[in-house]
C-alpha positions as CSV (number, residue, x, y, z in Angstrom):
1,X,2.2,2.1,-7.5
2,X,2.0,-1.7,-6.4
3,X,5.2,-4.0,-6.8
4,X,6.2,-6.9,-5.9
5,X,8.2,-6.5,-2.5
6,X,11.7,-6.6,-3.8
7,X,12.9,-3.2,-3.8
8,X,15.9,-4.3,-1.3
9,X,19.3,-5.5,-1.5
10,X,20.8,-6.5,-5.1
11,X,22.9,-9.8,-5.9
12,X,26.7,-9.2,-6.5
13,X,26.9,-11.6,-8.6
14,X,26.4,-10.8,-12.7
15,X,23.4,-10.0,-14.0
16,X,21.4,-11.9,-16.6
17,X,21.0,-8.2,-18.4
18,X,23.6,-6.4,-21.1
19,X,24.2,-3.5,-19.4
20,X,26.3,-1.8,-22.0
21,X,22.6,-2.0,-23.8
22,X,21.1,-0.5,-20.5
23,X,23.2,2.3,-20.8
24,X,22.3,3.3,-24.0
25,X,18.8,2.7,-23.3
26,X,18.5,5.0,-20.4
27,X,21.2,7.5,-22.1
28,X,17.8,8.7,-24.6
29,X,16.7,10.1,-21.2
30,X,19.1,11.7,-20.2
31,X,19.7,13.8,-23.7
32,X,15.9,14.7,-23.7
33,X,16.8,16.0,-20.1
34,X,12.6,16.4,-18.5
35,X,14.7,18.0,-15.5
36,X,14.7,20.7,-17.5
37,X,11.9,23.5,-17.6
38,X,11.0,24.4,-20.6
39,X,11.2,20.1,-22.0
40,X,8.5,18.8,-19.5
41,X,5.5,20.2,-18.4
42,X,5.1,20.4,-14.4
43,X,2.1,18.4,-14.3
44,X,2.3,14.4,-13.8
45,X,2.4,12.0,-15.4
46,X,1.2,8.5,-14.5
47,X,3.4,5.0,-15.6
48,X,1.8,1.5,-16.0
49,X,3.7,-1.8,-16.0
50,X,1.1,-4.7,-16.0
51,X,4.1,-7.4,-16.3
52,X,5.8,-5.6,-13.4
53,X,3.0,-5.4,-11.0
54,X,3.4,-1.1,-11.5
55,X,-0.1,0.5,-11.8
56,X,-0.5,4.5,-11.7
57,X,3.0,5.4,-10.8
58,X,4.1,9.3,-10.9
59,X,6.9,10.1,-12.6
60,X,8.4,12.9,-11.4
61,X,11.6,14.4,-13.0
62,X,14.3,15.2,-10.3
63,X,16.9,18.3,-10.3
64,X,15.2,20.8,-11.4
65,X,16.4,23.4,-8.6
66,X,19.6,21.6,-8.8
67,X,20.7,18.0,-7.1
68,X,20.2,14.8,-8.9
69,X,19.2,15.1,-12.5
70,X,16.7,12.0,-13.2
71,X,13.6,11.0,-12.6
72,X,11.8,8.8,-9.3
73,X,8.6,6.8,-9.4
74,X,6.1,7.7,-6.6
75,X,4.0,5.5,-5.4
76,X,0.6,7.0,-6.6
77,X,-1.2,10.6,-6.4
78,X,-1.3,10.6,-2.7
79,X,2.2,10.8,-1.7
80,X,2.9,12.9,-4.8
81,X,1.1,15.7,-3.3
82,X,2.7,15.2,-0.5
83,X,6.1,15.6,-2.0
84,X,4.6,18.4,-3.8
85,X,3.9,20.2,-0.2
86,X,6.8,19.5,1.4
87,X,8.9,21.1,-1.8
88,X,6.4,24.1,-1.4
89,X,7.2,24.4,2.1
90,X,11.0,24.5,1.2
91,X,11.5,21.0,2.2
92,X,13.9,18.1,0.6
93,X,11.6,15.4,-0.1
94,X,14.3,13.3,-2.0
95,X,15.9,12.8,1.6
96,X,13.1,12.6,3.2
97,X,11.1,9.4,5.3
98,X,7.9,8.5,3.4
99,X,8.3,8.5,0.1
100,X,9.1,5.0,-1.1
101,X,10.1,5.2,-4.7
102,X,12.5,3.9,-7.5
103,X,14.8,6.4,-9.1
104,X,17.2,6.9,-11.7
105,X,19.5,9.2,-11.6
106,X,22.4,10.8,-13.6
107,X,26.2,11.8,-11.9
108,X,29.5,10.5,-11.5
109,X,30.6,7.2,-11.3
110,X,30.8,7.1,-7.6
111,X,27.3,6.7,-7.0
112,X,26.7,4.5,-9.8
113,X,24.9,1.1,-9.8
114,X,27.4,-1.5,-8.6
115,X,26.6,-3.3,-12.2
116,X,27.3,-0.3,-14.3
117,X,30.5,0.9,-11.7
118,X,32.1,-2.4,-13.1
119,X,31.2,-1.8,-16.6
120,X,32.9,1.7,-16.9
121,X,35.4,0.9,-15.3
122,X,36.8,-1.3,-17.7
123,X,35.5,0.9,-20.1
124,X,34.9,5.0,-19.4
125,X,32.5,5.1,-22.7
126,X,32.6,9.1,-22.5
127,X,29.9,9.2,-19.9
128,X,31.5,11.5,-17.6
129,X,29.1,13.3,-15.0
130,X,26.2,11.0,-16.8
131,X,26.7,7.9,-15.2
132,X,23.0,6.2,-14.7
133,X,22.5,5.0,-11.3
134,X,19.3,3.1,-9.8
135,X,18.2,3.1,-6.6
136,X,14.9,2.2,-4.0
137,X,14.0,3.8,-1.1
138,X,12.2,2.9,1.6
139,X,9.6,4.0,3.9
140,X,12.2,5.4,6.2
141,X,14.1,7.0,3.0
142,X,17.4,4.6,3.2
143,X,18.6,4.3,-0.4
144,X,19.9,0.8,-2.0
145,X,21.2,0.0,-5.3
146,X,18.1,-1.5,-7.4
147,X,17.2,-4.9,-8.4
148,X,17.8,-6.1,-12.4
149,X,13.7,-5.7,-11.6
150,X,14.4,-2.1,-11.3
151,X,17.0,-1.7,-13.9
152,X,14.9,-3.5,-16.5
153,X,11.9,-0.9,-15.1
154,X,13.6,1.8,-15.8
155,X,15.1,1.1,-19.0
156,X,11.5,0.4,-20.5
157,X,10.2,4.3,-18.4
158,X,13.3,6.2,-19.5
159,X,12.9,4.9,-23.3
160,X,8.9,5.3,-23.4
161,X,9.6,9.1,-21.9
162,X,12.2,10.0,-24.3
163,X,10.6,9.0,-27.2
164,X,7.7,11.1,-25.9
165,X,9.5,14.2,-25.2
166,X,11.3,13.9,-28.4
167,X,10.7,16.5,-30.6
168,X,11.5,14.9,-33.9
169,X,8.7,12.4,-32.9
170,X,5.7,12.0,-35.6
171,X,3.5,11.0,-32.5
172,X,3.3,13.4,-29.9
173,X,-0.2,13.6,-29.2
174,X,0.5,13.0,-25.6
175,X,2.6,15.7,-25.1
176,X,0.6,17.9,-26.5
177,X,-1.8,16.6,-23.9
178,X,0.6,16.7,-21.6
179,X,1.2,20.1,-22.1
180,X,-2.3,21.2,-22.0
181,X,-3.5,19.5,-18.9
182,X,-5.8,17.1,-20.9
183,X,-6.5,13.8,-21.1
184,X,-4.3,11.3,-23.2
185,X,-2.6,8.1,-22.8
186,X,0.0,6.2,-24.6
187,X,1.4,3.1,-24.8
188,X,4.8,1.6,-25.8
189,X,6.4,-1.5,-26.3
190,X,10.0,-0.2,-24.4
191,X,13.6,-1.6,-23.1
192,X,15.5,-4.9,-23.8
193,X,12.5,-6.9,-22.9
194,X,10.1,-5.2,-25.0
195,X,8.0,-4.5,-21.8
196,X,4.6,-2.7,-22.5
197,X,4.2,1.1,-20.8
198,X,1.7,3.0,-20.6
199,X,1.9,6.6,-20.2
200,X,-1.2,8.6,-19.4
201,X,-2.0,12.7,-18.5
202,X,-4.4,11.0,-15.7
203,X,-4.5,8.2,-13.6
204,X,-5.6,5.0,-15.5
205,X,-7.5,3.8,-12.1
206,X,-10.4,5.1,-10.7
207,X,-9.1,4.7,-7.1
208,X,-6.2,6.7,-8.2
209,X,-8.2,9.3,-9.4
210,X,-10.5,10.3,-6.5
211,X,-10.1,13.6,-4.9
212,X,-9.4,13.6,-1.2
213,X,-13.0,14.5,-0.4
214,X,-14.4,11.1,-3.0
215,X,-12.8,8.5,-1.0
216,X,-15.3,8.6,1.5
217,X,-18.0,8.7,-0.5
218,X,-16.0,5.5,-3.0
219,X,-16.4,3.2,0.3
220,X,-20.2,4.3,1.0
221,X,-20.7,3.1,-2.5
222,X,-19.5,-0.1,-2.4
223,X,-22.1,-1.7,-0.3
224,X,-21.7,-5.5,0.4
225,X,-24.7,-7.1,-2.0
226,X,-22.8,-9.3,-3.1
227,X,-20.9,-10.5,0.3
228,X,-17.8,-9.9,-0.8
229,X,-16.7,-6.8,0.2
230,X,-14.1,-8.3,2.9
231,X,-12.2,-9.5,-0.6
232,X,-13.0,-6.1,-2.3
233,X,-9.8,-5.0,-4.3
234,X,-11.7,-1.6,-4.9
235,X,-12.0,-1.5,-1.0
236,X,-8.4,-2.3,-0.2
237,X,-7.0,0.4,-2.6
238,X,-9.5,2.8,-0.9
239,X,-8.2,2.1,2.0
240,X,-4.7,2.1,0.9
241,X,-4.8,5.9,0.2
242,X,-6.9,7.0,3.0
243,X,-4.4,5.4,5.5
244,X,-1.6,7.7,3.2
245,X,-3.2,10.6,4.3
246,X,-4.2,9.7,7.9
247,X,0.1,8.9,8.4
248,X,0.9,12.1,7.3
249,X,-1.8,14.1,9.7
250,X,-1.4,15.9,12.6
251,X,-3.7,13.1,14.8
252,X,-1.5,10.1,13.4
253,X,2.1,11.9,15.1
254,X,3.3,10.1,17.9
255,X,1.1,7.0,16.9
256,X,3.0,3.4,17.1
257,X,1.7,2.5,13.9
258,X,-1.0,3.0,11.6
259,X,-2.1,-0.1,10.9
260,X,-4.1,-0.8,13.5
261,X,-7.0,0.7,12.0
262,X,-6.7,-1.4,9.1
263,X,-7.2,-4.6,10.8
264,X,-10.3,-2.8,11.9
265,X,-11.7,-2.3,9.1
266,X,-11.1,-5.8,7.7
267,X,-13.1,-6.8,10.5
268,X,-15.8,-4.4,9.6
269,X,-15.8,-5.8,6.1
270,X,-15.9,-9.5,6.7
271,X,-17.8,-9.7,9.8
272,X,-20.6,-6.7,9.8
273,X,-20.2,-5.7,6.1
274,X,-19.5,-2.5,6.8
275,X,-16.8,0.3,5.8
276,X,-15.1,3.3,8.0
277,X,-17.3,5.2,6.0
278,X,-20.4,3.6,6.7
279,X,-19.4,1.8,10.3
280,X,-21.7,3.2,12.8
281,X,-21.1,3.3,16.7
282,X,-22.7,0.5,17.3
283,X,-20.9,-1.4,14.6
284,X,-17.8,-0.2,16.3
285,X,-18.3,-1.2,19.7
286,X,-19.1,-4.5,18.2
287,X,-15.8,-4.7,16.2
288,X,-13.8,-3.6,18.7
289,X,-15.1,-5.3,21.9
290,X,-16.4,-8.5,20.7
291,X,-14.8,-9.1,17.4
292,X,-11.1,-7.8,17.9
293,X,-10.7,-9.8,21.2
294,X,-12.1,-13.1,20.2
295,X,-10.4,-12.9,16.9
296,X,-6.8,-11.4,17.2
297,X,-4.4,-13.5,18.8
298,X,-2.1,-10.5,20.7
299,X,-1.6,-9.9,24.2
300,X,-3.7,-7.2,26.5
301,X,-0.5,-5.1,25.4
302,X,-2.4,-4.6,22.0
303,X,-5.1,-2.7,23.5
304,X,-3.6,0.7,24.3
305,X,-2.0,1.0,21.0
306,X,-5.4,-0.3,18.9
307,X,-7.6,2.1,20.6
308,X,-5.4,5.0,20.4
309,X,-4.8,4.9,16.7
310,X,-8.8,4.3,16.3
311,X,-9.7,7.8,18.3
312,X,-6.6,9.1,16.1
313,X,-8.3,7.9,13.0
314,X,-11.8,9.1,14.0
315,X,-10.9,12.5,15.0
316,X,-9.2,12.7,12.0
317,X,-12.1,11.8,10.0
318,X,-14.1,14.0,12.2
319,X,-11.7,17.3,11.1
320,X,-11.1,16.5,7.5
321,X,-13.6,14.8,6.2
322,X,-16.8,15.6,8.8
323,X,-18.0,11.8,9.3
324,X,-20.8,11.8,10.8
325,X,-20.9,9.5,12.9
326,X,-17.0,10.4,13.9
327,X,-18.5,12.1,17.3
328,X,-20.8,9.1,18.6
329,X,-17.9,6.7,17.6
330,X,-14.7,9.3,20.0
331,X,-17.3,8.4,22.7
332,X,-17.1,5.2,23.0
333,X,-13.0,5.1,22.1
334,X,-12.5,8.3,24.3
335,X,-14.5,7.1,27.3
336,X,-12.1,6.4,30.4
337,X,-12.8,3.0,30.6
338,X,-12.4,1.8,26.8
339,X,-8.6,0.9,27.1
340,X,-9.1,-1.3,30.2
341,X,-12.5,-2.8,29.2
342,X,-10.7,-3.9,26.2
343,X,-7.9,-5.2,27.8
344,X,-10.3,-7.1,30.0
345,X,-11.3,-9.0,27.0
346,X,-8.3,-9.5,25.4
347,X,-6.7,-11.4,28.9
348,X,-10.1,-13.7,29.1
349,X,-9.6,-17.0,27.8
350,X,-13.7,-17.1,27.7
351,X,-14.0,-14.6,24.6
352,X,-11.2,-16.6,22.6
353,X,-12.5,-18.2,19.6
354,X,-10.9,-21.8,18.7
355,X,-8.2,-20.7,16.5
356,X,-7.1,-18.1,19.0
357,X,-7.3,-20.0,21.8
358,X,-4.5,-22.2,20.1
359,X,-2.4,-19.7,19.1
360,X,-1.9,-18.4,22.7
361,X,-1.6,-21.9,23.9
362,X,1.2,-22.5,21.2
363,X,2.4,-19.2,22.4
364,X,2.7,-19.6,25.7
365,X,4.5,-22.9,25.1
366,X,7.3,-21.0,23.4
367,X,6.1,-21.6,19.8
368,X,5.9,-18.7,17.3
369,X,3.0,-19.8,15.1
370,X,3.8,-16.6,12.7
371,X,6.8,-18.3,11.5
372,X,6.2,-21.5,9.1
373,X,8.5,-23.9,11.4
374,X,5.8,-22.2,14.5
375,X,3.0,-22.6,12.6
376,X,4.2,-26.5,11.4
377,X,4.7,-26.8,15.2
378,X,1.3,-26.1,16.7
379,X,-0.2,-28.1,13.9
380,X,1.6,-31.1,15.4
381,X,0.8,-29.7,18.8
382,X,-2.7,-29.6,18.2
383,X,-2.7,-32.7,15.9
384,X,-4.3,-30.9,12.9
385,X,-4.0,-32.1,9.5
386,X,-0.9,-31.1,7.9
387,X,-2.7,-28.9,5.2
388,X,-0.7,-26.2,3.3
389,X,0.2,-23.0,5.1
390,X,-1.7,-19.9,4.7
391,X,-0.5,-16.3,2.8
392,X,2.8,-15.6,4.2
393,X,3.5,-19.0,6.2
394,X,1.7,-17.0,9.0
395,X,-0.8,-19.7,11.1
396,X,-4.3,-17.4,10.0
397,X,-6.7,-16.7,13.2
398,X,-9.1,-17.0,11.0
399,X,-8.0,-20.3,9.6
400,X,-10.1,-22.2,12.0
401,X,-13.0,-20.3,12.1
402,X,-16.1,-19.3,10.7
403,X,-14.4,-17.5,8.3
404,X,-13.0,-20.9,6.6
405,X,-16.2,-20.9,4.8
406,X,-15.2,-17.9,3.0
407,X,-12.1,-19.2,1.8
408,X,-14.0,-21.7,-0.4
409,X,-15.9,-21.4,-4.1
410,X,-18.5,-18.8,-4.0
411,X,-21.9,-19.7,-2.7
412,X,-25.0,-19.0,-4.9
413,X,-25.9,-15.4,-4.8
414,X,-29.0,-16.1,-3.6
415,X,-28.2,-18.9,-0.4
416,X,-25.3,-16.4,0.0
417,X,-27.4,-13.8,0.8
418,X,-29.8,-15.7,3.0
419,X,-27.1,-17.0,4.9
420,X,-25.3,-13.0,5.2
421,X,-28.9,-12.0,6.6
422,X,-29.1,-15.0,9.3
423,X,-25.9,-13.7,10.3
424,X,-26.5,-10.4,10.5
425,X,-29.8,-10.6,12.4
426,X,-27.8,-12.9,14.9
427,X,-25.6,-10.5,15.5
428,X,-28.1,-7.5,15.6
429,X,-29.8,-10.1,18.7
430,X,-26.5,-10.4,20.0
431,X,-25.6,-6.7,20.4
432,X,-28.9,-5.8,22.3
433,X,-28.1,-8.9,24.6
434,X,-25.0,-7.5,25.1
435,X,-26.7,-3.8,25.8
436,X,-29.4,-5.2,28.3
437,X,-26.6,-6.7,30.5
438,X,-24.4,-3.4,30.6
């Protein structure tokens, strides 16, 4: 599920929605009651929102061994089996870290939504131990009381999934499917708004869809004919859910973050046109001892952290998934040197590229150039043209280089890929330089 980020914190002051409408809206849920056994099939199902950025949610109904009676939106297939094994286990995964999801939930008026608390309280309505209460949670499972985003969310699910799971219903081909494990989708015009869901037995995305063992074989797929695979939305979701199942393995524990990797990769893409999948060892020693140093602008601190999650990541790869190439590429990250050799390059002004290099000047001067005030600040530094910031207000490495050239109209396909092959054959040159001076 992608949103918007704006799961936290909720304005105290009225909202622009009639929440004695809201109620009744999300009441229809909570008579049709999924929670229970014998009204919902266990298998998911999947939630689209196009207007609210939701694609392939999983809805899964909540208190059925008890608890909170409602019903959460996972963020996709991946962690969904995940909370899946962890109930298996005998685990609680509504309390615990790494599920991020939006819930609403059914119980007494203390643990309502600040909105609805001050509607029944001027006015009980009969709702008893059926209050309707929404919340987010974070990565790090801390609950707070959802946006009017959220509430106008889960109006539109909790009316699309009662009027599915209604019996008097004339349409209920999709539960039928639903029932059945097959195939089906639905869609609805639902809530105040009249926002449009879609319901479906399977997820509507192909991404979403892979197995565990496909996602490998996705990225190999995607090539980089066209050039473009370091913009490749296909790739990022890829990605997206192979970095879900690396957090959650043994190798990743005790890991300061995850991420590293990713940057990795993005290099891979734009630079080499390469994926994980596909990256060999050469293509990695490239990446992460030329690229990575002239490129990011981070202290040698960087390198210890970078390395280790890319020897977690590869002997992950090499366990689960059997890369290839997973042994030749723990070589070069495992070999006693790597950390240090890296840090070697990371410290040496020499290997900075021109946008780096001002970045740890502006650093060092005591300006923060992620910030937009730091990043207005080295442009006046540096006397650059006052041009608008890039994604995030962050001051891009990459705004300066040769990867400015990318950020323009597409090229021809044909100069394009000209241009791609002069590049790589300078960098194939380059490498074997590189090897003869070792």
């Amino acid at each position: 599920m992608t949103r918007s980020k704006r799961l936290k914190g909720t304005s105290i002051l009225p909202l622009p929605i009639d929440v004695s409408d809201w109620i009744n809206s999300v009441a229809a849920l909570n008579r049709a009651a999924p929670w229970e056994p014998e009204k919902a099939p266990p298998k998911p199902l999947f939630v689209s929102l196009g207007s609210q950025n939701i694609q392939d949610a999983v809805l899964q109904p909540l208190g059925r061994d008890g608890g909170r009676r409602g019903i959460a939106l996972i963020a996709g297939p991946d962690d969904h089996e995940a909370w899946l094994a962890l109930e298996a286990s005998g685990g609680s995964p509504e309390y615990a870290p790494g599920f991020p999801r939006l819930e609403l939930t059914f119980g007494s008026l203390d643990e309502a939504h600040p909105h609805v608390k001050a509607v029944l309280e001027d006015d009980d309505r009969g709702t008893r131990d059926a209050v309707p209460s929404v919340r987010t949670f974070d990565s790090d499972g801390e609950a707070e009381p959802g946006t009017l985003d959220d509430m106008i969310i889960t109006e539109s699910v909790a009316a699309a999934l009662a009027s599915v799971l209604d019996a008097s219903s004339d349409d209920n081909e999709l539960l039928d499917a639903w029932q059945a494990n097959e195939p089906a989708s639905r869609a609805a015009r639902s809530g105040n708004d009249a926002i449009e869901v879609e319901l479906s037995t399977r997820p509507l995305t192909s991404e979403a869809a892979l197995t565990p063992g496909e996602l490998l074989d996705a990225l190999r797929d995607l090539g980089d004919d066209d050039g473009w695979l370091a913009e490749s939305r296909t790739r990022y979701a890829l990605e997206y859910r192979l970095d879900r199942r690396f957090a959650r393995s043994p190798e990743a524990s005790g890991l300061q973050g995850t991420w590293y990797w990713q940057t990795f990769a993005q290099f891979a893409a734009s630079h080499i046109g390469q994926t994980i999948a596909t990256l060999d060892a050469d293509g990695l020693d490239e990446v992460v001892f030329d690229i990575v140093p002239r490129k990011v602008s981070a202290d040698v601190d960087y390198s210890r952290p970078f390395i280790d999650c890319l020897s977690a990541l590869y002997r992950w790869l090499g366990r689960e998934y059997a890369l290839p190439q997973a042994t030749s590429c723990l070589a070069l990250l495992d070999a006693p040197d790597a950390v240090q050799r890296l840090e070697g390059l990371m410290g040496d002004s020499a290997n900075f590229d021109p946008a780096k290099a001002m970045v740890m000047q502006a650093r060092a001067a005591g300006i923060d150039p992620s910030t937009p005030e730091g990043a207005m600040q080295m442009r006046e530094m540096f006397s650059l043209p006052r041009e608008p910031m890039p994604p995030h207000g962050a001051f891009d490495s990459a705004f300066l280089s040769d990867e400015a050239s990318d950020r323009q109209p597409p090229l021809d396909p044909v100069v394009k890929r000209k241009r791609d092959a002069k590049r790589k054959s300078n960098r194939k040159a380059a490498r074997k330089a590189r090897k003869k001076n070792r």
